[in-house]
N, C-alpha and C positions, 0 to 999 in steps of 0.2 A: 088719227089722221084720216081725213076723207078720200072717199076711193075716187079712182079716175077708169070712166067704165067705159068701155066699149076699143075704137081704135085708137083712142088719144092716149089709156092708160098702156094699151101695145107699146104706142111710139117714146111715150115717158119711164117705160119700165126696164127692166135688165134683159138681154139677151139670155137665153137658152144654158149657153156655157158662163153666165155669172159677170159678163162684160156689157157696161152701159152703153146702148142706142145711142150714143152721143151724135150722130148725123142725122139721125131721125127728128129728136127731138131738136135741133137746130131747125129744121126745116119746118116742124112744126109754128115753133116761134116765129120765125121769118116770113114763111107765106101761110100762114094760115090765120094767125094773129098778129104779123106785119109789126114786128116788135124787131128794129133791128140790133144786129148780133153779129160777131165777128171772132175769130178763136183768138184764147189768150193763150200766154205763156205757159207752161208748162212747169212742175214742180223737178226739184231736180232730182234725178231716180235714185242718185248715191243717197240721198238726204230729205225726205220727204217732205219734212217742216221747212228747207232749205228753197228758193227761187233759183226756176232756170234761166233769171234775166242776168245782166252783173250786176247789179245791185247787190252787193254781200248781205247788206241788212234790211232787204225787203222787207216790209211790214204785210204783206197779202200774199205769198209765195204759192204761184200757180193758180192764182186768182184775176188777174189783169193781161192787160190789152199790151202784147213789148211790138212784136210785128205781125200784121198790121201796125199800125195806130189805130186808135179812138177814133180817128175820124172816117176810116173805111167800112165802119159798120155798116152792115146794106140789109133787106130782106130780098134781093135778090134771090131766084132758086139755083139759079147755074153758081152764083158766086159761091154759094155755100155748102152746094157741094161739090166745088172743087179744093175747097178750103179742108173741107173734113173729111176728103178723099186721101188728100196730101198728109192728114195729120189726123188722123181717128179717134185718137187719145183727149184731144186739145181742150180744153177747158170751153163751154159755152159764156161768152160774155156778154150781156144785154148793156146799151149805150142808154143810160138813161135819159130822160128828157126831150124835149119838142115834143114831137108827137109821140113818143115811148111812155112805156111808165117811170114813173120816180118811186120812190121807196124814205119811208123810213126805219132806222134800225135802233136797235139796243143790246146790249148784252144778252147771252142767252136766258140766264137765269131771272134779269129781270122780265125780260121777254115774255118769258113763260108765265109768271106771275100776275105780269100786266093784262096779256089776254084773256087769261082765265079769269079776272076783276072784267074784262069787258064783255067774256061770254054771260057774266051774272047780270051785267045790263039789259043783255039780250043786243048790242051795236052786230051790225052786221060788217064784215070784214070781208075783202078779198084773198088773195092770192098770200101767203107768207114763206119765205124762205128761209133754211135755216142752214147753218153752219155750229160745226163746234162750241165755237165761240158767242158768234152773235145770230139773230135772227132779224128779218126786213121784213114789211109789213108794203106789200106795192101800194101805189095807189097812182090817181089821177094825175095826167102831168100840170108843171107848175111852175110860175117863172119864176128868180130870183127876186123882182120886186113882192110879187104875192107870197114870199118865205117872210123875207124880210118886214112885210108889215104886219103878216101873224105869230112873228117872234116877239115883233117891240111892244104888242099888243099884251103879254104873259109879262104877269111879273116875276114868274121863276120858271126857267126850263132847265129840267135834270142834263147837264152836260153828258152822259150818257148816253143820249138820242146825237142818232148823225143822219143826214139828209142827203138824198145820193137826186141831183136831180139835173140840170143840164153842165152837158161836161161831166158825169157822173158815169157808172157801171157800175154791176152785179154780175155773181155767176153765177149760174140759170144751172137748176136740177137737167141731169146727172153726174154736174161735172165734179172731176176728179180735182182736189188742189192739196196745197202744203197743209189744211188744215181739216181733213178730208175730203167725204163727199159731199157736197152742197143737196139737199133735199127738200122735197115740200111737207112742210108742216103744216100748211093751209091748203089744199091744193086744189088747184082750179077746177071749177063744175064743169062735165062735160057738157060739150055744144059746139055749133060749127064755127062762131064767132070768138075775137079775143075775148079771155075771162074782164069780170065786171068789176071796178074797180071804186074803191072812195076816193070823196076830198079831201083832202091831207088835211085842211082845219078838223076835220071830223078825226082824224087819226091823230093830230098832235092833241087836240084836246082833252080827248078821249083819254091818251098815252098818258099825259101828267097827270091828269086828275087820276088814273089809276094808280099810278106810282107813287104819288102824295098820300090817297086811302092806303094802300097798301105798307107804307113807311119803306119801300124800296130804295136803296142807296147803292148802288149799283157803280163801280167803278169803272172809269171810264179806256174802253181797249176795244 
């Protein structure tokens, strides 16, 4: 995993007594990289794998946007930290799309698999995030017509890749959720500006043709 040096890896790392900067690195996100972000729900403390929205059978539990909505994301500095004044704990959620990054993801294990078939290309990659379960790979933002013409464009895409891009959201390392801690597995070079990101053609591309070399079958969750 690559280090994050100087004050960004401060704002992105654990406090002192072992609890996540979660306000810091919001803020980071928000006005320094202008990536906007708003707190999600919260896991629920009786039941960790369990969501604190009512949804009984949450599929993302302490992973998304309940109040706010989605559409309050801001990079706002005052919004965000009154947000994670109010809520310390709260899960960091990035609003993907328009001007944001989009992402795509896969299981972890194939994830793992796949990058490692791309680090042997030598493709250069941004930012990746990881979860438990799955792992996202950011990249350039993207509209739905430019998904949809370099989808129809593949003759096979592993249904195991998901596309998080307008109308979309992630939860942004250090957040706490039903499925643990969300973390960087890629993690952003330092600098004053947002980390640098691909064109998703270069990620999807890249992503099947690896998973194809590799015989990756990867079930889809």
């Amino acid at each position: 995993m690559r280090e994050i040096l100087g004050r960004r890896r401060r704002l992105l790392s654990r406090r002192d007594n072992g609890r996540p900067e979660v306000i810091s690195a919001a803020l980071t996100f928000a006005t320094e990289w202008k990536w906007p972000v708003l707190p999600g729900v919260t896991a629920d403390p009786q039941g960790r794998a369990r969501c604190g929205c009512p949804d009984p059978e949450c599929t993302v539990p302490g992973a998304h946007p309940f109040e706010p909505g989605l559409l309050a994301a801001t990079t706002d500095e005052r919004m965000v930290r009154w947000w994670w004044a109010n809520r310390p704990t709260a899960p960091i959620v990035l609003a993907t799309g328009g001007t944001a990054p989009c992402a795509v993801s896969l299981p972890a294990p194939a994830a793992a698999r796949a990058l490692a078939a791309l680090d042997r290309t030598g493709m250069r990659l941004g930012p990746v995030l990881a979860s438990r379960t799955r792992w996202a790979v950011l990249v350039r933002p993207y509209s739905m017509e430019q998904l949809g013409e370099l989808l129809y464009a593949k003759d096979h895409v592993p249904g195991s890749l998901r596309f998080h891009g307008e109308g979309g959201y992630l939860a942004l390392p250090p957040s706490e959720t039903g499925q643990g801690q969300i973390r960087w597995e890629r993690a952003p070079l330092p600098g004053s500006a947002a980390p640098w990101l691909p064109d998703v053609e270069a990620v999807v591309d890249a992503m099947v043709d690896a998973l194809t070399r590799t015989g990756v079958s990867a079930p889809e969750f």
